[in-house]
LUMKOLVO-480910 format. One record per residue (C-alpha): x negated, y, z negated; residue in three letters; residue number from 1. Coordinates in nm, 3 decimals, always signed. Example, Ala and Ser with C-alpha at 12.3 -4.5 7.8 and 13.67 -1.06 7.14 Angstrom:
2
u:v:w:code:pos
-1.230:-0.450:-0.780:ALA:1 .
-1.367:-0.106:-0.714:SER:2 .
This chain:
242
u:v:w:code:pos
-2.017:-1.749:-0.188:UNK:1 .
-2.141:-1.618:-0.507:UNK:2 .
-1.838:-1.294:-0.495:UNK:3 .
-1.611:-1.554:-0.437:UNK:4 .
-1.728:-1.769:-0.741:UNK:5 .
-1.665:-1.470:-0.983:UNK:6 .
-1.354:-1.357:-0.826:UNK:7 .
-1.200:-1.696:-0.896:UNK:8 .
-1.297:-1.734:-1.184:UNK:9 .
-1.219:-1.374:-1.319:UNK:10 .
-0.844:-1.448:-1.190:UNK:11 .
-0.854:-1.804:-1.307:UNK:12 .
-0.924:-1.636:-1.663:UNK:13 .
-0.598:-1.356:-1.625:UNK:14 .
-0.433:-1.675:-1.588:UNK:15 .
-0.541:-1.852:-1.857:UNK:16 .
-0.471:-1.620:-2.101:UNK:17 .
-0.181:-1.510:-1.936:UNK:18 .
-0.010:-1.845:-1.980:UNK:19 .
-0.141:-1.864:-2.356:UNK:20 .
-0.008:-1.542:-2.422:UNK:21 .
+0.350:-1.613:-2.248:UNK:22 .
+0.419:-1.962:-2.314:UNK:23 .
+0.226:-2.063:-2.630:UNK:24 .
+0.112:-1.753:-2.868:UNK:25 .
-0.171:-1.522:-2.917:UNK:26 .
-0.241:-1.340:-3.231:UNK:27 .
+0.123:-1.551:-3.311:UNK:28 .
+0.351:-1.412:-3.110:UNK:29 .
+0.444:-1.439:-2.715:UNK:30 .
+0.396:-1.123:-2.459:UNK:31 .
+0.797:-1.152:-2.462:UNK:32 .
+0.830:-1.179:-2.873:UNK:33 .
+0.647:-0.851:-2.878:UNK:34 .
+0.874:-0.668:-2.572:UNK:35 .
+1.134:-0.769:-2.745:UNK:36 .
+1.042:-0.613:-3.063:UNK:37 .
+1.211:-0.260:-2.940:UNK:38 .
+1.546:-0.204:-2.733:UNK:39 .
+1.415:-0.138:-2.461:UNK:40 .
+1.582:-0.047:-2.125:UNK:41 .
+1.341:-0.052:-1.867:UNK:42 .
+1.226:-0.372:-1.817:UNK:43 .
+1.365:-0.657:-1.643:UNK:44 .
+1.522:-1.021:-1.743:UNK:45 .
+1.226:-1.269:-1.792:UNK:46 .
+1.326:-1.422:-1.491:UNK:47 .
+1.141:-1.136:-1.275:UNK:48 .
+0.792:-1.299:-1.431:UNK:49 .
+0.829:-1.584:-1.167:UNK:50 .
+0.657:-1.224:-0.897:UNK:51 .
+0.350:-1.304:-1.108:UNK:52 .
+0.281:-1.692:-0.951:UNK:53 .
+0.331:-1.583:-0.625:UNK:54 .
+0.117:-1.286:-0.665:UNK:55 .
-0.166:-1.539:-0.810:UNK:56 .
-0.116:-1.725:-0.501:UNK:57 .
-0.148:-1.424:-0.282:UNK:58 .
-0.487:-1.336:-0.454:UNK:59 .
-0.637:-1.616:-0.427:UNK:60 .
-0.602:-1.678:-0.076:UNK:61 .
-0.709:-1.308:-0.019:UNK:62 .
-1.053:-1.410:-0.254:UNK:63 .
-1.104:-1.742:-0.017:UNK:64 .
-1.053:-1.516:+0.293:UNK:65 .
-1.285:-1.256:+0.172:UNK:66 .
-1.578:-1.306:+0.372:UNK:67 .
-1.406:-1.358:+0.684:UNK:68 .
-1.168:-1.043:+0.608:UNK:69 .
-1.514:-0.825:+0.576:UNK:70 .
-1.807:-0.974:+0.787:UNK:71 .
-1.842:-0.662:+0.931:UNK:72 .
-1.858:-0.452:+0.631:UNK:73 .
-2.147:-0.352:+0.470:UNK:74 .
-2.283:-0.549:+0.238:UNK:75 .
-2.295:-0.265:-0.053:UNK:76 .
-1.927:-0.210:+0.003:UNK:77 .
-1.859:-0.580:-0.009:UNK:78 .
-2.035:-0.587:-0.367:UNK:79 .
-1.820:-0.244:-0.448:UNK:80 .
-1.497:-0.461:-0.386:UNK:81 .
-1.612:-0.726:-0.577:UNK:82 .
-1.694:-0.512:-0.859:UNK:83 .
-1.324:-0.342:-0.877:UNK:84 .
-1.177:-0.685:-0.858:UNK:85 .
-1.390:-0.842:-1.153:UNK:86 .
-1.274:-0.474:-1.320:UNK:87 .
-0.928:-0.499:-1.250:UNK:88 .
-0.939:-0.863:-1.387:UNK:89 .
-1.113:-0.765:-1.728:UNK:90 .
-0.873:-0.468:-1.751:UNK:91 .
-0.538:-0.712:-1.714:UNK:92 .
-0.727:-0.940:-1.975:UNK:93 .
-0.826:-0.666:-2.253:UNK:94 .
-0.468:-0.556:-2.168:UNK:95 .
-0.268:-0.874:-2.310:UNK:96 .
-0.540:-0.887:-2.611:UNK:97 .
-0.464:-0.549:-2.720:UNK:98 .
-0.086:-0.540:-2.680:UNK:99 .
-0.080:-0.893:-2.901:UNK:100 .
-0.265:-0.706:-3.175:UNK:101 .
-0.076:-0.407:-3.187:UNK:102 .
-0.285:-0.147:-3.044:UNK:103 .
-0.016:+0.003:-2.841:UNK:104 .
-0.225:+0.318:-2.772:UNK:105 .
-0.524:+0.231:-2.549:UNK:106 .
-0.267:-0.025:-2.453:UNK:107 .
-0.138:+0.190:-2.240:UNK:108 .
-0.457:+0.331:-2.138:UNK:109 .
-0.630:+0.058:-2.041:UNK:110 .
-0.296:+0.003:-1.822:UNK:111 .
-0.335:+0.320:-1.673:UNK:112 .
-0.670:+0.245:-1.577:UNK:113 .
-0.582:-0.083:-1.460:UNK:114 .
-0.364:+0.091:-1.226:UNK:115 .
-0.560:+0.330:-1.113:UNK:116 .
-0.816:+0.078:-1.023:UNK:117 .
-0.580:-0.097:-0.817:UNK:118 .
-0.465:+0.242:-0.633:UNK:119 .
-0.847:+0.256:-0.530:UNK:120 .
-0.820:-0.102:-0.374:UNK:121 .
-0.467:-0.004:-0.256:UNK:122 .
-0.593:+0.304:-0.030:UNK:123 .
-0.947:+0.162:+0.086:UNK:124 .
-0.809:-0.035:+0.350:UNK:125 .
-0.700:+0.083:+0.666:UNK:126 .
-0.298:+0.279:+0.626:UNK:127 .
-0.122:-0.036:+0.865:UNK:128 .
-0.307:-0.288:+0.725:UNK:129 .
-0.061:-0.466:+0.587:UNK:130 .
-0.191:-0.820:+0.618:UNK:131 .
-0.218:-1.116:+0.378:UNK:132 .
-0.539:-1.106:+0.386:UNK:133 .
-0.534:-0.691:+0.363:UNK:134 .
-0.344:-0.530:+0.176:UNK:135 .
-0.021:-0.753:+0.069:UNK:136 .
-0.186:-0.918:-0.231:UNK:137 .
-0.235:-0.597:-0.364:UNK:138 .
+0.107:-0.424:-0.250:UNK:139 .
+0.237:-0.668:-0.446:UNK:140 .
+0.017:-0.620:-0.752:UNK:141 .
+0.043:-0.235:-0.769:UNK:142 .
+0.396:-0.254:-0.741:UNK:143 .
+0.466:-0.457:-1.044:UNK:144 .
+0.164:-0.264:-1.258:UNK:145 .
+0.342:+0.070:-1.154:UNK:146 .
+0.671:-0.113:-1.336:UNK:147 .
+0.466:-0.242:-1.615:UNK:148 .
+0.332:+0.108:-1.657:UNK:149 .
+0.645:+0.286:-1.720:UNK:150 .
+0.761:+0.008:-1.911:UNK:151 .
+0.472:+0.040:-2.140:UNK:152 .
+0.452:+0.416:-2.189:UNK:153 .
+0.863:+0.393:-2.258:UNK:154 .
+0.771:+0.122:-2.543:UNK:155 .
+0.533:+0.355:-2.711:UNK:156 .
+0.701:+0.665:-2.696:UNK:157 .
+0.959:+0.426:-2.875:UNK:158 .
+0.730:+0.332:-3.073:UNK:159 .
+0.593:+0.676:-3.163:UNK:160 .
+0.984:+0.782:-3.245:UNK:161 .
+0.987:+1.001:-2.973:UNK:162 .
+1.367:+1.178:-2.929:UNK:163 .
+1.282:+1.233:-2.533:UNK:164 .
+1.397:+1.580:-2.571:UNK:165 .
+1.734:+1.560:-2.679:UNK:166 .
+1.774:+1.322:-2.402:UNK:167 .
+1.943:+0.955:-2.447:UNK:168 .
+1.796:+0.634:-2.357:UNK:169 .
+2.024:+0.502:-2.093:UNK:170 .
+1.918:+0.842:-1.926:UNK:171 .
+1.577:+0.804:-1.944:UNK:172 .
+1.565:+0.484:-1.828:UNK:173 .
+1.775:+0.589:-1.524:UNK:174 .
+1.503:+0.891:-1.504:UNK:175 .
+1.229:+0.598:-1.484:UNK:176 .
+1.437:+0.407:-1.205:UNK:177 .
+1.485:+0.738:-1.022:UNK:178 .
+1.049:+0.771:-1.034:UNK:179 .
+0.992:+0.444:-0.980:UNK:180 .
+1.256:+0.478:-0.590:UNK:181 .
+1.050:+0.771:-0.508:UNK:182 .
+0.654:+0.570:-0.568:UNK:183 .
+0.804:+0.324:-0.319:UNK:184 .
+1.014:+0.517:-0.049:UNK:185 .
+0.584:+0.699:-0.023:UNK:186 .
+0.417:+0.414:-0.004:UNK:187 .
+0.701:+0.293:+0.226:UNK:188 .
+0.687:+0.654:+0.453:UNK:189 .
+0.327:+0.645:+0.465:UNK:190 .
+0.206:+0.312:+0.464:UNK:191 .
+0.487:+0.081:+0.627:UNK:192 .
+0.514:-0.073:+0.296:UNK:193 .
+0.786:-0.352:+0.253:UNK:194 .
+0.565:-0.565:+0.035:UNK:195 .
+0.542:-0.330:-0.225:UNK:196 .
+0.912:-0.212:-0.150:UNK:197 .
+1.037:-0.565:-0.234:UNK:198 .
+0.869:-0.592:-0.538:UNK:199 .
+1.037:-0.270:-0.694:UNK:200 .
+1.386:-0.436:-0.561:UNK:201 .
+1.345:-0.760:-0.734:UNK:202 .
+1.191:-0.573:-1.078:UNK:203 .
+1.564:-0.356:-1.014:UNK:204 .
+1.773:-0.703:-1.004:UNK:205 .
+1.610:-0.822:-1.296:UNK:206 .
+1.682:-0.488:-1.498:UNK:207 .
+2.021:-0.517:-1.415:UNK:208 .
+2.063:-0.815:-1.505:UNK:209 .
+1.895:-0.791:-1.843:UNK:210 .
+2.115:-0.453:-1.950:UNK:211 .
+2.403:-0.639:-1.796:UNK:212 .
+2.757:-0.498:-1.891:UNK:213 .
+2.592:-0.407:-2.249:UNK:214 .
+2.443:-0.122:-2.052:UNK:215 .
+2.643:-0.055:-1.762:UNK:216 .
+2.531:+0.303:-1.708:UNK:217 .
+2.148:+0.150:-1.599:UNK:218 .
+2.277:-0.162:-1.454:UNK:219 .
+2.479:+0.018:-1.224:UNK:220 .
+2.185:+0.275:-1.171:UNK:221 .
+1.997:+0.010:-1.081:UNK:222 .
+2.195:-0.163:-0.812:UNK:223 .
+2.300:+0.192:-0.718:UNK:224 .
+1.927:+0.198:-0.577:UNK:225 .
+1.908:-0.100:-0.365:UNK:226 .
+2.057:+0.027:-0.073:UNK:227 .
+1.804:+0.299:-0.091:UNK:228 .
+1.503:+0.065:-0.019:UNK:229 .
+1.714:-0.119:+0.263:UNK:230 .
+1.804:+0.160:+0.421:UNK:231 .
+1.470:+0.346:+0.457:UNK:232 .
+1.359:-0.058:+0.534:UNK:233 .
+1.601:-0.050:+0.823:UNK:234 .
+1.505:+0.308:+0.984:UNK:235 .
+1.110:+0.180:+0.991:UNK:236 .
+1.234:-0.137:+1.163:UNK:237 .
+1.405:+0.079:+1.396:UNK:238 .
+1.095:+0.365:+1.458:UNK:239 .
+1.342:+0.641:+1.336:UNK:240 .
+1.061:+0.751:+1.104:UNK:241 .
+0.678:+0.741:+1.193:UNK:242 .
């Protein structure tokens, strides 16, 4: 009972500040107000932010079907999970304090972290167990960090005036879309991943729609992508790849 208890109330507090931070202010601006601050390409309309309620949704019915998901896993291991999920919590909430103050660099560090963190959780359960009360909640969690990630390390190196080589940034953007198809055709090859698929489909809608016709290069990159993820989608349906 008592690793539920924290749990819930570690992810009670992401959301709490999360919803400070988005809708209100924190430091005096919103998470969006300091996105917006740079031109950035790869990241998606604010719509896309409506993944984050069901994903708080998903996690806490994986917390309240914890002990039943892992009676018969030792009780050290239990208190390991625990521990990574009270650490992945802390990490998303130092996260939003540190990008509202400015301190872009261990910004993305600590995001890094975060998502390695999650990677851990990701790969200790079983590779099919794609369940809600498995893996799904956190399918759907490392798929939008791994979006977040790039998103963050593109702001920086923004930030930092970085010329990316000689290299525009319509192309680089389309460079991060092209990275972010292959991290979820793996997971999808390897782990029967749809959850996790999905997620990287609806952050490509939104970033479409955000560059719109103003950046028809990337929106058109991005859509160009979609069929990727249905077809691979529709050949693991059909057992054409194992």
């Amino acid at each position: 009972m008592i690793r539920i208890l924290l749990m819930s109330l570690s992810l009670c507090t992401v959301i709490l500040i999360n919803i400070t931070a988005s809708f209100y202010s924190l430091n005096g601006n919103t998470t969006g107000e300091i996105t917006n601050r740079l031109p950035l390409l790869f990241v998606p309309a604010d719509y896309v932010m409506i993944i984050c309620w069901l994903l708080y949704i998903l996690l806490f019915f994986w917390i309240f079907n914890f002990n039943n998901a892992y009676r018969e896993m030792s009780l050290a291991n239990r208190n390991l999970i625990t521990i990574f999920f009270i650490i992945s919590c802390l990490l998303h909430i130092s996260w939003t304090f540190l990008w509202h103050y400015d301190l872009f660099t261990i910004t993305v560090i600590t995001k890094i972290v975060l998502l390695i963190i999650l990677l851990t959780f990701y790969f200790s359960f079983p590779k099919h167990a794609n369940e809600l009360i498995g893996r799904v909640p956190f399918s759907l969690l490392t798929g939008w960090i791994i979006i977040s990630t790039i998103s963050n390390a593109s702001y920086y190196l923004m930030l930092l005036g970085w010329t990316g080589f000689g290299l525009s940034d319509p192309l680089w953007a389309v460079f991060y879309l092209t990275a972010s198809t292959a991290f979820a055709l793996h997971f999808m090859y390897h782990y029967n991943d749809f959850v996790l698929n999905l997620v990287f489909v609806w952050a490509f809608i939104g970033i479409a729609v955000r560059n719109g016709t103003e950046e028809l290069f990337i929106s058109v990159a991005a859509i160009f992508y979609l069929p990727s993820f249905l077809r691979a989608s529709s050949c693991f349906q059909k057992g054409i790849l194992t």
